[in-house]
DSSP file (Angstrom, degrees, kcal/mol; ACC not computed):
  #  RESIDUE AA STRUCTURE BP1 BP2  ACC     N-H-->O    O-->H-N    N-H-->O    O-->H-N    TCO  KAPPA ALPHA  PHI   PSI    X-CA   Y-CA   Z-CA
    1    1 A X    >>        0   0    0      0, 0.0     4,-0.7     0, 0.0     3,-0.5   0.000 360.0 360.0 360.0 -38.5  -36.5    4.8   31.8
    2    2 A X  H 3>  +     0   0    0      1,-0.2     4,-2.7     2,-0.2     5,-0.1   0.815 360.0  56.1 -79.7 -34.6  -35.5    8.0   34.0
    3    3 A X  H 3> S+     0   0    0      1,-0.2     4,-2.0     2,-0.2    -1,-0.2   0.740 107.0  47.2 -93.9   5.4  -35.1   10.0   30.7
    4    4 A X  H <> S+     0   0    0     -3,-0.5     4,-1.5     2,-0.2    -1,-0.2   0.592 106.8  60.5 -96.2   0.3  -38.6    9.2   29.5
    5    5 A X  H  X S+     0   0    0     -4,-0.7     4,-2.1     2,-0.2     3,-0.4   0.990 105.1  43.7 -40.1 -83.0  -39.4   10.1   32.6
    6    6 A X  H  X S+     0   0    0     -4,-2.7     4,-2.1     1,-0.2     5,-0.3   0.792 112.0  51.2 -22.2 -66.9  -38.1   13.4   32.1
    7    7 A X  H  X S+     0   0    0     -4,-2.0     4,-0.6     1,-0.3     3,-0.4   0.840 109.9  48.3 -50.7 -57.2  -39.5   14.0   28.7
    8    8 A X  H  X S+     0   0    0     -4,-1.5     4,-3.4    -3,-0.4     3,-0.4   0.839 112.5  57.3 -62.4 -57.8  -42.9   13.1   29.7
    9    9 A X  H  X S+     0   0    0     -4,-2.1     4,-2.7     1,-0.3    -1,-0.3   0.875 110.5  36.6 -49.7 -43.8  -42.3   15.4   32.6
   10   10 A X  H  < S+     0   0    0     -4,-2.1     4,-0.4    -3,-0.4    -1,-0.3   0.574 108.8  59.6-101.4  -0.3  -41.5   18.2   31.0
   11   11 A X  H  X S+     0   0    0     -4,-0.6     4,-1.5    -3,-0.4    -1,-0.2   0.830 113.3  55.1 -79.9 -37.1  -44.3   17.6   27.7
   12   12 A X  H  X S+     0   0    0     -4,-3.4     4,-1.1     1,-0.2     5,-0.3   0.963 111.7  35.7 -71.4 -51.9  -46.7   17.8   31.3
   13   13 A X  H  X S+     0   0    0     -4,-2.7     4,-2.3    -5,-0.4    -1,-0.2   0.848 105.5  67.0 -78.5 -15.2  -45.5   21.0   32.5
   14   14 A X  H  > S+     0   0    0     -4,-0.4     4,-2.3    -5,-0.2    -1,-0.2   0.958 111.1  49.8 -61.8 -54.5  -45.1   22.9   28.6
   15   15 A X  H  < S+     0   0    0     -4,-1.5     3,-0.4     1,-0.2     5,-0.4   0.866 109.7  46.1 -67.5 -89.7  -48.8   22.4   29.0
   16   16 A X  H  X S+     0   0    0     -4,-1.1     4,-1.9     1,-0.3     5,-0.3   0.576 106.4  53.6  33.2 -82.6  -49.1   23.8   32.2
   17   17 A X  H  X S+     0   0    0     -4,-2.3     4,-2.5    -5,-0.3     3,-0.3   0.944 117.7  39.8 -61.1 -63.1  -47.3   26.4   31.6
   18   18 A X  H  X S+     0   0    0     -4,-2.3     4,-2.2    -3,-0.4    -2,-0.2   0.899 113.8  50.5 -63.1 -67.4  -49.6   27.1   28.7
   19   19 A X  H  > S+     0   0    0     -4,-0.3     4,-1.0     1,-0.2     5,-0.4   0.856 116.0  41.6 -50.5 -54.7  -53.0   26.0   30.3
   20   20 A X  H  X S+     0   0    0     -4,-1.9     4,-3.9    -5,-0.4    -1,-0.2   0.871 117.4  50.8 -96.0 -31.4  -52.5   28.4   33.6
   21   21 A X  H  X S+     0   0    0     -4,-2.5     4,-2.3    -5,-0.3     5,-0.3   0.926 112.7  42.8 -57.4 -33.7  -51.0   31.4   31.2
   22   22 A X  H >X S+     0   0    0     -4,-2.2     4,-1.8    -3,-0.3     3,-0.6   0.965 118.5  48.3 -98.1 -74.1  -53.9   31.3   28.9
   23   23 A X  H 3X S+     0   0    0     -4,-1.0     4,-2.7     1,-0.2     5,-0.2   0.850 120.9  36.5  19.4 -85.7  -56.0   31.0   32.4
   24   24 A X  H 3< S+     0   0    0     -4,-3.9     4,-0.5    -5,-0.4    -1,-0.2   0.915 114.1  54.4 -60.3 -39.3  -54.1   34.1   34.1
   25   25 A X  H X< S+     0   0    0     -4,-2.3     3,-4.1    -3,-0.6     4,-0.4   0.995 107.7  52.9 -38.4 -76.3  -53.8   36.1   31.0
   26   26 A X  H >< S+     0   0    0     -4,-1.8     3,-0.6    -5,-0.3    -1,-0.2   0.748 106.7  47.4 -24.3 -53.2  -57.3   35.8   30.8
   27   27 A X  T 3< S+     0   0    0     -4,-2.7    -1,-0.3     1,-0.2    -2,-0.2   0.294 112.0  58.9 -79.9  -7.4  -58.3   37.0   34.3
   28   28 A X  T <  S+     0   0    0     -3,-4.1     2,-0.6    -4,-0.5    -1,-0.2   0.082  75.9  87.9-101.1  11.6  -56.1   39.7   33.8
   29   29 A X  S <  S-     0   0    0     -3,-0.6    -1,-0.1    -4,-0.4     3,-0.0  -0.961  71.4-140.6-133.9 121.0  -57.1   41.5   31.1
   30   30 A X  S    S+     0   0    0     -2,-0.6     2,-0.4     1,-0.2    -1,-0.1   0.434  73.6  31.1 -40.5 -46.8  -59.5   44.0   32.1
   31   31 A X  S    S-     0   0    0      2,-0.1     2,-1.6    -3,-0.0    -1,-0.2  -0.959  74.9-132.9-134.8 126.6  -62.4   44.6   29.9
   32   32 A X        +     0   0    0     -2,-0.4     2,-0.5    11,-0.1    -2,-0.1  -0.496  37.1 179.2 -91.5  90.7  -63.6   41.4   27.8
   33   33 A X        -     0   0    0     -2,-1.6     2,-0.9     2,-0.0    11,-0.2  -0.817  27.1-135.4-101.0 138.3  -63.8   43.1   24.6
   34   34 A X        +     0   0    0     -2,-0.5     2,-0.3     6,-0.1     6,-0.0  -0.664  50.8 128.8 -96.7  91.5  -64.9   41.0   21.4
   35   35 A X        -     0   0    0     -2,-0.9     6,-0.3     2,-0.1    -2,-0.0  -0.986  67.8-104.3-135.4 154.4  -62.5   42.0   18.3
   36   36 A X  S    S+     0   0    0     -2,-0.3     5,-0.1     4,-0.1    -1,-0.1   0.565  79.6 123.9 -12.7 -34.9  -60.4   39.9   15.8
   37   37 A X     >  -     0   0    0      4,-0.1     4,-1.6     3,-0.1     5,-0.2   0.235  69.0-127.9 -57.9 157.9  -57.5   40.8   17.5
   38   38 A X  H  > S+     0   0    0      3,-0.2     4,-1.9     2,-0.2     5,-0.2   0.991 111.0  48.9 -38.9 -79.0  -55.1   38.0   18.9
   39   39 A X  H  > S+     0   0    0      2,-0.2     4,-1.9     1,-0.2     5,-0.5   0.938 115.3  47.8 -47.3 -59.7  -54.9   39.2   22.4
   40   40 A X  H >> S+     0   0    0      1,-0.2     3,-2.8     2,-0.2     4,-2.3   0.773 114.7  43.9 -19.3 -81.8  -58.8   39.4   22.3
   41   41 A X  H 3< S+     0   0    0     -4,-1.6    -1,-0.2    -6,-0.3    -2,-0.2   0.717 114.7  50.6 -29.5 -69.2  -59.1   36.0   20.8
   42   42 A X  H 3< S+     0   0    0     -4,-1.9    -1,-0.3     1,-0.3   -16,-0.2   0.561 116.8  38.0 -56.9 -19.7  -56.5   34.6   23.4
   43   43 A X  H << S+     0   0    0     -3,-2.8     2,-2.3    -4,-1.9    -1,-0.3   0.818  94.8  94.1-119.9 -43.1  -58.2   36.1   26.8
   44   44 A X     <  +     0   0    0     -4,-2.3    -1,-0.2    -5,-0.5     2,-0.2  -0.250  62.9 118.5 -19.3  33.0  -61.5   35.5   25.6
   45   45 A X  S    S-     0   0    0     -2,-2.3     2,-1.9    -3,-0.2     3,-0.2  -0.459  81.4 -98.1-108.7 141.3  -61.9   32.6   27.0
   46   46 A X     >  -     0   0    0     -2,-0.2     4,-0.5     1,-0.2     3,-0.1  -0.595  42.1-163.7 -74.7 107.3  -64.1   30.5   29.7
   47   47 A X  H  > S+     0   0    0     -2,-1.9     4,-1.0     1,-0.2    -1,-0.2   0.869  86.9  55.8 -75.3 -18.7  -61.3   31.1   32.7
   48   48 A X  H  4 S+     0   0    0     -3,-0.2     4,-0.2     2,-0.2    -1,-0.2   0.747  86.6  63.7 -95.9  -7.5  -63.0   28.4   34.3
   49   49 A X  H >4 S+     0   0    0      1,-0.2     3,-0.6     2,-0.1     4,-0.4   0.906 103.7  62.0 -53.3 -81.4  -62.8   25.8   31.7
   50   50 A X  H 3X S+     0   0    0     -4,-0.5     4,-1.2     1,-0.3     3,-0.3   0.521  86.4  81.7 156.0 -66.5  -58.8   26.4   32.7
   51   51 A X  H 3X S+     0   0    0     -4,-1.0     4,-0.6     1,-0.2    -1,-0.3   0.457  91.5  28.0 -71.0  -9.1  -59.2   25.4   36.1
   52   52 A X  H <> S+     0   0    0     -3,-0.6     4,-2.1    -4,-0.2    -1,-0.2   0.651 117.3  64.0 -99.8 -25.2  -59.2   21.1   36.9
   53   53 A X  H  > S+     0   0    0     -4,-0.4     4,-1.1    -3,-0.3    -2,-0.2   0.896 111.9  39.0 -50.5 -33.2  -56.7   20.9   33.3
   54   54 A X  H  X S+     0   0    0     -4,-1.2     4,-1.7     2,-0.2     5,-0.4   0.922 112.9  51.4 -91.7 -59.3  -54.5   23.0   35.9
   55   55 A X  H  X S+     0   0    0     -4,-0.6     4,-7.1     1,-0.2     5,-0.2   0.973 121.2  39.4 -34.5 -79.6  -55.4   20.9   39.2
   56   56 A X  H  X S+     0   0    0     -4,-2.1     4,-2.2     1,-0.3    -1,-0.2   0.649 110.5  50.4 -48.5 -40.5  -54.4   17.9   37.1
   57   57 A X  H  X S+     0   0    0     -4,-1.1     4,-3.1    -3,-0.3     5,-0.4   0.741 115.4  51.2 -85.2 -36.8  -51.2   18.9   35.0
   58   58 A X  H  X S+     0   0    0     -4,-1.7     4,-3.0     2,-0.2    -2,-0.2   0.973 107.0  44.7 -76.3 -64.0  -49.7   20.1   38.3
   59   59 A X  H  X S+     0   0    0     -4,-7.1     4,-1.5    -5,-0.4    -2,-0.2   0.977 118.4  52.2 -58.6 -40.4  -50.2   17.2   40.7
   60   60 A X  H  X S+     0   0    0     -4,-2.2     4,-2.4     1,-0.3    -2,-0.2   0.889 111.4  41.9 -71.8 -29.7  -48.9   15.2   37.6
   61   61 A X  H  X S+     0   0    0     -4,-3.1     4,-1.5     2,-0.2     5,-0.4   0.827 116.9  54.6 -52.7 -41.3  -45.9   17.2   37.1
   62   62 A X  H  X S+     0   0    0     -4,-3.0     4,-2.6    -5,-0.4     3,-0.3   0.971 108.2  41.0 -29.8 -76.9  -45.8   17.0   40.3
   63   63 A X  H  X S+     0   0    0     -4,-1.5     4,-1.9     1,-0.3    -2,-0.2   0.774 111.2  53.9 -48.6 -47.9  -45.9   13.5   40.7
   64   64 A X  H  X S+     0   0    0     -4,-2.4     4,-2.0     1,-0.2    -1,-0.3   0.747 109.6  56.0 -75.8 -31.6  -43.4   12.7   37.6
   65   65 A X  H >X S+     0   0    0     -4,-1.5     4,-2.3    -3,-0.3     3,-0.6   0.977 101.6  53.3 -81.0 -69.6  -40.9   15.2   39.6
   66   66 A X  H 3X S+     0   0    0     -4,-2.6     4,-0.6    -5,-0.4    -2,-0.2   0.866 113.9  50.9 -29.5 -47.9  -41.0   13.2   43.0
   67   67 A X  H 3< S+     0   0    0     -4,-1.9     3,-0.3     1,-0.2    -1,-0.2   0.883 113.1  34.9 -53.2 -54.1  -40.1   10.5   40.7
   68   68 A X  H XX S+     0   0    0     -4,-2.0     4,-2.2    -3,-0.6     3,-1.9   0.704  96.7  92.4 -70.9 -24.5  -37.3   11.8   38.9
   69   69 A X  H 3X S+     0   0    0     -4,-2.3     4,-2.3     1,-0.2     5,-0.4   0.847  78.0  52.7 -43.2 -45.1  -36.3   13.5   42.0
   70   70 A X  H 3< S+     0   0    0     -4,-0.6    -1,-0.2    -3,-0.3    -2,-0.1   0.684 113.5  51.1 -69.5 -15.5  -33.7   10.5   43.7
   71   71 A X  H <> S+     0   0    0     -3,-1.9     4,-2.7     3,-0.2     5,-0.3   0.899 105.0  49.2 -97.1 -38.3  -32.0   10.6   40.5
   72   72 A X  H  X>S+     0   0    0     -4,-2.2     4,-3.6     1,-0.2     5,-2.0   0.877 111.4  48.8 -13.3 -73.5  -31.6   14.0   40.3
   73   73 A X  H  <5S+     0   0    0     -4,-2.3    -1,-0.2     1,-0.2    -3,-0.2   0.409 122.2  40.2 -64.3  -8.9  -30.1   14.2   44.2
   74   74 A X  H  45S+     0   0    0     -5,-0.4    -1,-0.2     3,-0.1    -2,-0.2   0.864 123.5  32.7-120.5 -43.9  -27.9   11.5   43.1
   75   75 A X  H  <5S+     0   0    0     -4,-2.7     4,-0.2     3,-0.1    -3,-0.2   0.804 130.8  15.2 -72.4 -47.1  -26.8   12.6   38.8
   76   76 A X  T >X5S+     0   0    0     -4,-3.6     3,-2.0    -5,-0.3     4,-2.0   0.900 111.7  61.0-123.4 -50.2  -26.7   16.1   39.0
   77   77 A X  H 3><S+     0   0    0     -5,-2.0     4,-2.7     1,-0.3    -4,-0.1   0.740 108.5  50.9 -32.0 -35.2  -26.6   17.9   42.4
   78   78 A X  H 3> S+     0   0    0     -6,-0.3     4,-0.9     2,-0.2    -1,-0.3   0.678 105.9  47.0 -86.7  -4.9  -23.6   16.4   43.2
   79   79 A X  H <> S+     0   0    0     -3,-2.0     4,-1.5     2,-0.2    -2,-0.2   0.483 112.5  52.8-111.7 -30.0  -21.7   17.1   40.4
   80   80 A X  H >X>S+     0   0    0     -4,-2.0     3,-2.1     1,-0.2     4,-1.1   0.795 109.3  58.4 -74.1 -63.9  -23.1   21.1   40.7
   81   81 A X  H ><5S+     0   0    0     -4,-2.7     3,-1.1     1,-0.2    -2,-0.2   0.769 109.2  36.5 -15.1 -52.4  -21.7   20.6   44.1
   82   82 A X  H 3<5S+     0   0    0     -4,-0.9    -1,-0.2     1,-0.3    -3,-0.1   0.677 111.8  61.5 -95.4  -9.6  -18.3   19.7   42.9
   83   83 A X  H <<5S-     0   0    0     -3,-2.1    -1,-0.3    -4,-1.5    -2,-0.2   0.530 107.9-122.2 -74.1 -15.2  -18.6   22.2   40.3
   84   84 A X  T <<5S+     0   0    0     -4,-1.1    -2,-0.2    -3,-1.1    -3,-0.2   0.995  71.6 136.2  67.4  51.9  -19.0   25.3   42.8
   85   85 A X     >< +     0   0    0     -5,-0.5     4,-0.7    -6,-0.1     5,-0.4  -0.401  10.4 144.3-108.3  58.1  -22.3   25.8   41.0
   86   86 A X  T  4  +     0   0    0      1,-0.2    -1,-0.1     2,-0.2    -5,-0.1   0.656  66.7  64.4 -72.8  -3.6  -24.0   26.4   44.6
   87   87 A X  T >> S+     0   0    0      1,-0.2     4,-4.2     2,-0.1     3,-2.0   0.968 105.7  40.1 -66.7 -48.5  -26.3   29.2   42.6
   88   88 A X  T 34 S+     0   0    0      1,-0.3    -2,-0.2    -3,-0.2    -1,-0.2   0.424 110.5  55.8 -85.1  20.8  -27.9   26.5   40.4
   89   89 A X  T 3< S+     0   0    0     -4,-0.7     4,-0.4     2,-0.1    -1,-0.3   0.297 118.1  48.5-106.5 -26.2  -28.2   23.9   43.8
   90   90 A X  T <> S+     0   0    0     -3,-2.0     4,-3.5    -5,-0.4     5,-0.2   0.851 107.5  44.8 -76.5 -40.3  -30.1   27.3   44.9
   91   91 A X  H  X S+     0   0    0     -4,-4.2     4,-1.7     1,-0.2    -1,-0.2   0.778 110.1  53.2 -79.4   0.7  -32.1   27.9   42.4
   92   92 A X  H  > S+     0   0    0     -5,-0.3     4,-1.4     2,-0.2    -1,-0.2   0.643 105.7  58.7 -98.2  -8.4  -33.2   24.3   42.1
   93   93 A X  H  > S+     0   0    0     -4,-0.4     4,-2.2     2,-0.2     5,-0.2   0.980 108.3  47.1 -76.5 -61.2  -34.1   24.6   46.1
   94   94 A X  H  X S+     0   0    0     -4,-3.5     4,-1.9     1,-0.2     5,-0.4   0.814 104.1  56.0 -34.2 -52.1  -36.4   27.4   45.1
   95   95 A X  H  X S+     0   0    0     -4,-1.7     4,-2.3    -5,-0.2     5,-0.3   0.985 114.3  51.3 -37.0 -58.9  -37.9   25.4   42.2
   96   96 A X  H  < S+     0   0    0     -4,-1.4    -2,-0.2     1,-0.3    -1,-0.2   0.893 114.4  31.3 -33.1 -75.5  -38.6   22.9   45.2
   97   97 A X  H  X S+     0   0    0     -4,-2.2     4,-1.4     1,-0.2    -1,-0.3   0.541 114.6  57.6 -94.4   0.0  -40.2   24.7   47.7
   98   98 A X  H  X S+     0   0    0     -4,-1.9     4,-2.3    -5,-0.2    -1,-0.2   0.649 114.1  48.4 -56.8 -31.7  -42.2   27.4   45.4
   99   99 A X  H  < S+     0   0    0     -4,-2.3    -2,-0.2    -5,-0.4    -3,-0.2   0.590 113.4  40.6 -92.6  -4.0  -43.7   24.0   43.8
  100  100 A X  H >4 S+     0   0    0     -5,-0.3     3,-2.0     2,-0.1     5,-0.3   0.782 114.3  60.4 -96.5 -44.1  -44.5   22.3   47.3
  101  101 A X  H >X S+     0   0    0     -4,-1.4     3,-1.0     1,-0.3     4,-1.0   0.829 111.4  35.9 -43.7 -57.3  -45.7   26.0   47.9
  102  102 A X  H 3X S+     0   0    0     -4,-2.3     4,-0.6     1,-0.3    -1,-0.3   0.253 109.6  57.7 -77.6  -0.1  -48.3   25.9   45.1
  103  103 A X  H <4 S+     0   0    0     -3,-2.0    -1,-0.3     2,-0.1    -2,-0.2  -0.093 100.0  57.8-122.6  53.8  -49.5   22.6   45.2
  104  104 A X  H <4 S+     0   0    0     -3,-1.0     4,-0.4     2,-0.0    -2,-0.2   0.094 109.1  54.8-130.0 -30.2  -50.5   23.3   49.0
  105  105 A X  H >X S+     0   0    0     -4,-1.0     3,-1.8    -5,-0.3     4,-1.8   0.893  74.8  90.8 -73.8 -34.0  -52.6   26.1   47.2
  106  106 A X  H 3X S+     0   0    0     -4,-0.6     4,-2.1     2,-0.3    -1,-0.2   0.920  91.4  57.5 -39.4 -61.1  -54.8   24.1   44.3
  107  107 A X  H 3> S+     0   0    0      1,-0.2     4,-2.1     2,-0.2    -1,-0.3   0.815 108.9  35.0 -26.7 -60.5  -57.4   23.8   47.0
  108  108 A X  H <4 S+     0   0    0     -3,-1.8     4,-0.5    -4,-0.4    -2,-0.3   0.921 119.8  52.8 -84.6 -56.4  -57.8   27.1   47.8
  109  109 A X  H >X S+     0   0    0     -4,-1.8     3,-2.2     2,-0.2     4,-1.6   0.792 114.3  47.0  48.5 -79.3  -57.2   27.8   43.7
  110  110 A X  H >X S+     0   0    0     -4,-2.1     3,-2.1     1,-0.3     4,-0.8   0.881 113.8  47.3 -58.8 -85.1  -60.3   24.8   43.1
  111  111 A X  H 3< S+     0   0    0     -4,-2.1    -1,-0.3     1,-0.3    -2,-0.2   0.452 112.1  47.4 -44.8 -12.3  -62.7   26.5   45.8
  112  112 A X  H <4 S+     0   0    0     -3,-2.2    -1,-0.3    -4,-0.5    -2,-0.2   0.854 112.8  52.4 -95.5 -25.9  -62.3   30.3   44.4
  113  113 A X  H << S+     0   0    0     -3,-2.1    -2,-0.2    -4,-1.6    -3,-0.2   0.612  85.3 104.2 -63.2 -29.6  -62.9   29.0   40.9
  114  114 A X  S  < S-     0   0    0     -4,-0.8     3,-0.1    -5,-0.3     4,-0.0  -0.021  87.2-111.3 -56.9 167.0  -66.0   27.3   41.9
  115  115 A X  S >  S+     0   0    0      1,-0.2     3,-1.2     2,-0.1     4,-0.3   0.808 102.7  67.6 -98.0  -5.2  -68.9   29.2   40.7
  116  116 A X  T 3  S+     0   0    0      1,-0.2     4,-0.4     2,-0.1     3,-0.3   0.774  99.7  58.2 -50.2 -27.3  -70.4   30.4   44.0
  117  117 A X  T 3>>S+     0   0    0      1,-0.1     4,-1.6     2,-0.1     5,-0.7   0.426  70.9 104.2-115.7  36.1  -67.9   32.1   44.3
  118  118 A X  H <>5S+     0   0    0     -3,-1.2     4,-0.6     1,-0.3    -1,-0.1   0.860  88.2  34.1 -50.4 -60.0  -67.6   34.4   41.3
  119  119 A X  H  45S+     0   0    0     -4,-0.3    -1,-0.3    -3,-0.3    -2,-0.1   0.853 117.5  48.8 -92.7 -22.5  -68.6   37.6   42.4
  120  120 A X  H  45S+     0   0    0     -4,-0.4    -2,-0.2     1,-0.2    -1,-0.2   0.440 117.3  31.9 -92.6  -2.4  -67.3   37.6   46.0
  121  121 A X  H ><5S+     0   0    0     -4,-1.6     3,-1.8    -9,-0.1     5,-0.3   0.593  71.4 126.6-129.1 -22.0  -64.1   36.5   45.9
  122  122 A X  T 3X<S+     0   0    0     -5,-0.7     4,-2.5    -4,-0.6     5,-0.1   0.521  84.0  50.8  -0.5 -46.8  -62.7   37.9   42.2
  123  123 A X  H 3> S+     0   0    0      2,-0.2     4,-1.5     1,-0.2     5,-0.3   0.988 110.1  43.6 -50.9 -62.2  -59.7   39.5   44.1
  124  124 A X  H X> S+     0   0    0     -3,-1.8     4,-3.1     1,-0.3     3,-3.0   0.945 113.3  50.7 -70.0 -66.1  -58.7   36.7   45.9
  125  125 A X  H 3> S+     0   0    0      1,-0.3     4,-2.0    -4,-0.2    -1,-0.3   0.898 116.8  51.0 -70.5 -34.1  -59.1   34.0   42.4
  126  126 A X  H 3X S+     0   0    0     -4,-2.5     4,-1.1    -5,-0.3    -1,-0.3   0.759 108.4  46.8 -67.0 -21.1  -56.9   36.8   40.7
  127  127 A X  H <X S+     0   0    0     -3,-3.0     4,-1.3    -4,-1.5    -1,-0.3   0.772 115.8  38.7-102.7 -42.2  -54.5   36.9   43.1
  128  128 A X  H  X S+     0   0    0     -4,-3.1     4,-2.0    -5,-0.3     5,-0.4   0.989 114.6  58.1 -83.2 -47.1  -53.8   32.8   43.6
  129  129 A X  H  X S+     0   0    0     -4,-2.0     4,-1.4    -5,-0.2    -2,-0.2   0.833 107.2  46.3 -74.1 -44.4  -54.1   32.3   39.6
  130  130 A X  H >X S+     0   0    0     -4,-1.1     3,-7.1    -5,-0.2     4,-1.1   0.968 115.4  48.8 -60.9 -85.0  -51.1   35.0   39.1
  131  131 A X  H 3X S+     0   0    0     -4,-1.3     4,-2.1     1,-0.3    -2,-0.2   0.663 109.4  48.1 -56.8  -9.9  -49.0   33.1   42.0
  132  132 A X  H 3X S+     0   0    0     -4,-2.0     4,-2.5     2,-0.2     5,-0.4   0.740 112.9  58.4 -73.3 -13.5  -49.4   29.7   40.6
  133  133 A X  H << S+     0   0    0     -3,-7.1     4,-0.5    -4,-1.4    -2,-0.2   0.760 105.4  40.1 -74.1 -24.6  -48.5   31.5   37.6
  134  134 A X  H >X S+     0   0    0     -4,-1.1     4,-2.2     2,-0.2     3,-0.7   0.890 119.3  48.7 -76.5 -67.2  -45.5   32.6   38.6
  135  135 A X  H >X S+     0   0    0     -4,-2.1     4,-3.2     1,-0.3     3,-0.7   0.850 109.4  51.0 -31.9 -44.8  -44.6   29.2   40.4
  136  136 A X  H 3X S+     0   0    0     -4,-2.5     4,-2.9     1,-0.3    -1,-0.3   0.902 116.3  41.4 -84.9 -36.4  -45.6   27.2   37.5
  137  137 A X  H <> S+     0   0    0     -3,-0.7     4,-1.2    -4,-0.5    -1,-0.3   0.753 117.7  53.4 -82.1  -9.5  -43.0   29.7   34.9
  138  138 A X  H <X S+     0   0    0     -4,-2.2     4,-1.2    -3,-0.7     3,-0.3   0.923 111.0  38.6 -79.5 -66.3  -40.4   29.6   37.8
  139  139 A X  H  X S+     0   0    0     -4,-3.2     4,-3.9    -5,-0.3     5,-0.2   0.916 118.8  53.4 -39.8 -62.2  -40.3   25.8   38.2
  140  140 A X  H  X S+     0   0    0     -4,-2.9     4,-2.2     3,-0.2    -1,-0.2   0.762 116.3  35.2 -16.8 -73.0  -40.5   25.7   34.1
  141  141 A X  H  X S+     0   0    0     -4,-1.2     4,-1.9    -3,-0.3     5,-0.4   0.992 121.1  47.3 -64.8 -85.1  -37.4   28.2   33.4
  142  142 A X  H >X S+     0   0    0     -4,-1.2     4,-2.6     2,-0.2     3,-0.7   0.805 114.4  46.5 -61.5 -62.5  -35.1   26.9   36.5
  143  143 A X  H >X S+     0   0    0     -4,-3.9     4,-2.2    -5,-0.3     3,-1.1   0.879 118.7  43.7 -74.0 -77.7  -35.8   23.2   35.7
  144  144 A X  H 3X S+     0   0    0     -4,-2.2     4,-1.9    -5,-0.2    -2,-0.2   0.666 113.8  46.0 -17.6 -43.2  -34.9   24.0   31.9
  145  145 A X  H <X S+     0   0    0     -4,-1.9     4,-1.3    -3,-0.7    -1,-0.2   0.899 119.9  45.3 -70.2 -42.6  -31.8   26.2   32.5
  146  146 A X  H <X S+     0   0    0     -4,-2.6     4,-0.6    -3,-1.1    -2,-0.2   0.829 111.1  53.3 -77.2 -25.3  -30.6   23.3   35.2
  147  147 A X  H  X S+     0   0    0     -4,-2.2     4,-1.1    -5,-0.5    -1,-0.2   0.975 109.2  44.7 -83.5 -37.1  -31.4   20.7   32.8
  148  148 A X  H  < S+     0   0    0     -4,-1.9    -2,-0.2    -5,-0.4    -1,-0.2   0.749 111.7  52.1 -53.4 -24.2  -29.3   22.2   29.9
  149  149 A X  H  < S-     0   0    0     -4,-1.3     2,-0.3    -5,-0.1    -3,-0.1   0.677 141.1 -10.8 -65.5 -80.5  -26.0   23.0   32.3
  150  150 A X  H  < S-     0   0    0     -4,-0.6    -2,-0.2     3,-0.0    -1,-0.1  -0.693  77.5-170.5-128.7  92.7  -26.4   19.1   33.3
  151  151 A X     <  -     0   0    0     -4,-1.1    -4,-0.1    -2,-0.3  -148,-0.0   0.082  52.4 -64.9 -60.5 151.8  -29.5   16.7   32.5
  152  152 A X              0   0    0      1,-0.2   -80,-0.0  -150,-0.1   -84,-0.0   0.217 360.0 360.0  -6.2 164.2  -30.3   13.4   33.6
  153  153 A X              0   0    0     -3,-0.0    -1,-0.2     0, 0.0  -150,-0.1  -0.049 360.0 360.0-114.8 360.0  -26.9   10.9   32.0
């Protein structure tokens, strides 16, 4: 049960990852110029289309993480304990609290997105859409690297 957990968890956050890149990308790329290219194509986008697919994928990742979490503390932490891996028992603390850290932000994320606030805040929606972007590819990469040393049994 725990490892379709898992799976599920981590099919939620591959989208994620993808939905808040194509998002950030998007909001980052300077002048919305219409060409064939790939990049065009890729950033060329409705950025706000982006934003409750993000809202959603996160609290459920979230959620599905909370879940898995007691099994976690229980399968694998201790055995990095006993292993003297106290970097990846770090980096998975970091996973932690960057991902409690960003989903304390999706508010403030929803409300800059809104469209009232388009022209007056631009800075500000560029600026939380890059750090959930970073959260959301930290959490990704650190729960992938920790789940290849030692995964779920």
């Amino acid at each position: 049960m725990m490892i379709a957990v898992l799976i599920v968890h981590g099919l939620l956050a591959v989208a994620l990852l993808g939905a808040i890149t194509h998002q950030c990308l998007s909001v980052l790329r300077a002048k919305p110029v219409r060409t064939l290219s790939f990049v065009d194509r890729y950033t060329g986008v409705n950025q706000r289309a982006f934003t409750w697919a993000v809202v959603m994928l996160y609290g459920t990742t979230t959620l599905l993480g909370a879940i898995i979490y007691p099994s976690y503390r229980l399968n694998v932490r201790v055995p990095f304990e006993e292993m003297s891996l106290g970097w990846a028992v770090g980096l998975f603390e970091l996973k932690e609290h960057f991902g409690g850290l960003g989903l304390c932000l999706l508010p403030v994320y929803v409300w800059l997105w809104q469209p009232q606030q388009t022209q007056s805040h631009a800075r500000d929606r560029l600026v939380i859409t890059v750090i959930l972007a970073f959260i959301v590819w930290w959490d990704f990469l650190v729960g992938h690297v920790l789940n290849n040393i030692r995964g779920l049994p």
